[in-house]
SETI-824323 format. One record per residue (C-alpha): residue number from 1; residue in three letters; x, y, z. Coordinates in nm, 4 decimals, padded with zeros to 6 digits, always signed. Example, Ala and Ser with C-alpha at 12.3 -4.5 7.8 and 13.67 -1.06 7.14 Angstrom:
BEGIN
{r 1,'ala',{+01.2300,-00.4500,+00.7800}}
{r 2,'ser',{+01.3670,-00.1060,+00.7140}}
***
This chain:
BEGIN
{r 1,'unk',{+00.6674,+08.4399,-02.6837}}
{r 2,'unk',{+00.5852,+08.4267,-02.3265}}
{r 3,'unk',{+00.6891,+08.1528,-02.1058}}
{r 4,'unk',{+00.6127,+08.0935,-01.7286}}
{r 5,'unk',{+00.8319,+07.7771,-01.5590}}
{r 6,'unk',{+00.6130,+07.6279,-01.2320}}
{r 7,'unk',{+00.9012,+07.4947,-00.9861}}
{r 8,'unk',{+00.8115,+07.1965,-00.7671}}
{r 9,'unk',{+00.7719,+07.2901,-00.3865}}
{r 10,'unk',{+00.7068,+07.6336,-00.4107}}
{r 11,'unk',{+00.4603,+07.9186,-00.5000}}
{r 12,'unk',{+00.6701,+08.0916,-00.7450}}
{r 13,'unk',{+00.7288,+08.0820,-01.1101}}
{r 14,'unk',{+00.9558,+08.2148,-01.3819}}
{r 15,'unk',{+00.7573,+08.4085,-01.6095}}
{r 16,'unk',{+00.9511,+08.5634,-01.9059}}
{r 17,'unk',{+00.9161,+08.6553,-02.2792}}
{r 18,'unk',{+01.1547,+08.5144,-02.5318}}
{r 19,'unk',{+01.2265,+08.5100,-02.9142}}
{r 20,'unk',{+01.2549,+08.1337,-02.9420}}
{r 21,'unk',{+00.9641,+07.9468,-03.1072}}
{r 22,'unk',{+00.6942,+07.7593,-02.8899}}
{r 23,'unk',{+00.7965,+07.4468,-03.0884}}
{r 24,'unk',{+01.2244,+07.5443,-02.9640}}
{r 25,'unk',{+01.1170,+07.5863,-02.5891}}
{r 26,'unk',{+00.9207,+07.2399,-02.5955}}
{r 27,'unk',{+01.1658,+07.0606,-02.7640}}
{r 28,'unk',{+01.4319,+07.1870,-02.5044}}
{r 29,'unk',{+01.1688,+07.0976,-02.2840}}
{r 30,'unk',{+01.0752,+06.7555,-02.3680}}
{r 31,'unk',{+01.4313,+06.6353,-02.4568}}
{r 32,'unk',{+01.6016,+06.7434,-02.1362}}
{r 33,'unk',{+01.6895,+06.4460,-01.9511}}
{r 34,'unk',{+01.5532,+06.4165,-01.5859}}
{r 35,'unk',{+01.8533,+06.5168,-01.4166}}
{r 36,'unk',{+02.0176,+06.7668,-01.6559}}
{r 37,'unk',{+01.9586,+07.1331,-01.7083}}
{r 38,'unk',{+01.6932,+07.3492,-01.9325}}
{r 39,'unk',{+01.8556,+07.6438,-02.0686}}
{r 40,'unk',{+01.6177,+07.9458,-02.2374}}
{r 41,'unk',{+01.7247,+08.2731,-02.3803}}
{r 42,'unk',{+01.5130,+08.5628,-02.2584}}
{r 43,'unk',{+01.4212,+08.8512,-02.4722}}
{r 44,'unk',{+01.7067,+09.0360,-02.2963}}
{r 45,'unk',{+01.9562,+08.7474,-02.4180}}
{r 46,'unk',{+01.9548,+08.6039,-02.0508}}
{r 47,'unk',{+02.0018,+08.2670,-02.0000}}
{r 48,'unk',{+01.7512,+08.1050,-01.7853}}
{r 49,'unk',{+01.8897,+07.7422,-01.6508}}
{r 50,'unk',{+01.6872,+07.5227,-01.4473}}
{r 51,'unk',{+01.7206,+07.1538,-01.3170}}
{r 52,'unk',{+01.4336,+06.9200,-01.5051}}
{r 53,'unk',{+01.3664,+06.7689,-01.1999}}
{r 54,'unk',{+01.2200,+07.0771,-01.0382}}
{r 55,'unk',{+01.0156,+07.1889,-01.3448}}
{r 56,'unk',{+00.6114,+07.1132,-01.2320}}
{r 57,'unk',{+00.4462,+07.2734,-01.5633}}
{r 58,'unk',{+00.5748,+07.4971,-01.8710}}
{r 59,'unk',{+00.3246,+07.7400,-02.0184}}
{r 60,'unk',{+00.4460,+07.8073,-02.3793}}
{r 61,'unk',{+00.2492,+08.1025,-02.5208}}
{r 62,'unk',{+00.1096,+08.4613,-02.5293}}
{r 63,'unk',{-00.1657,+08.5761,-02.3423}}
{r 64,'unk',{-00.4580,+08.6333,-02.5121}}
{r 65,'unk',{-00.6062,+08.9713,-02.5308}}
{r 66,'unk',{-00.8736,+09.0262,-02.2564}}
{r 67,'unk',{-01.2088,+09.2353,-02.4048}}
{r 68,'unk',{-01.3195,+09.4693,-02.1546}}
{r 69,'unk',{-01.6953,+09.5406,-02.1946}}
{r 70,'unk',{-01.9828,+09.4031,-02.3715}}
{r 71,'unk',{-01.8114,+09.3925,-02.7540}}
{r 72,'unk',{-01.9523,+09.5396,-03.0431}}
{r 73,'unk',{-02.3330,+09.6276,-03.0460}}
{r 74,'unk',{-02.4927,+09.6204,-03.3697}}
***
């Protein structure tokens, strides 16, 4: 499952894949308090810890797959 944290203030995002459900990360998500910590798992069994407060938007999910071309022709 890929995951990409926004952080207030800035440009940059942390974009990583994980093996925890989309329904885990937005329940970690949703029931951090303001001022307390959200703490994901990476693939790699990293810990990823950031402050609520400076989360700006959570995109929970994997990327589509992008067709190149003009799909099948009959």
């Amino acid at each position: 499952m890929r995951v990409v944290l926004g952080v207030k203030n800035s440009s940059d995002s942390i974009d990583f894949e994980t093996e925890q459900s989309a329904e885990e990360v937005r329940n970690i998500i949703a029931n951090a308090n303001v001022d307390s910590m959200i703490e994901l798992t990476d693939n790699n069994n990293r810990k990823i810890l950031m402050q609520k407060e400076f989360l700006s938007y959570a995109l929970i999910g994997d990327t589509p797959k992008h067709t190149v071309g003009f799909g099948a022709l009959n």
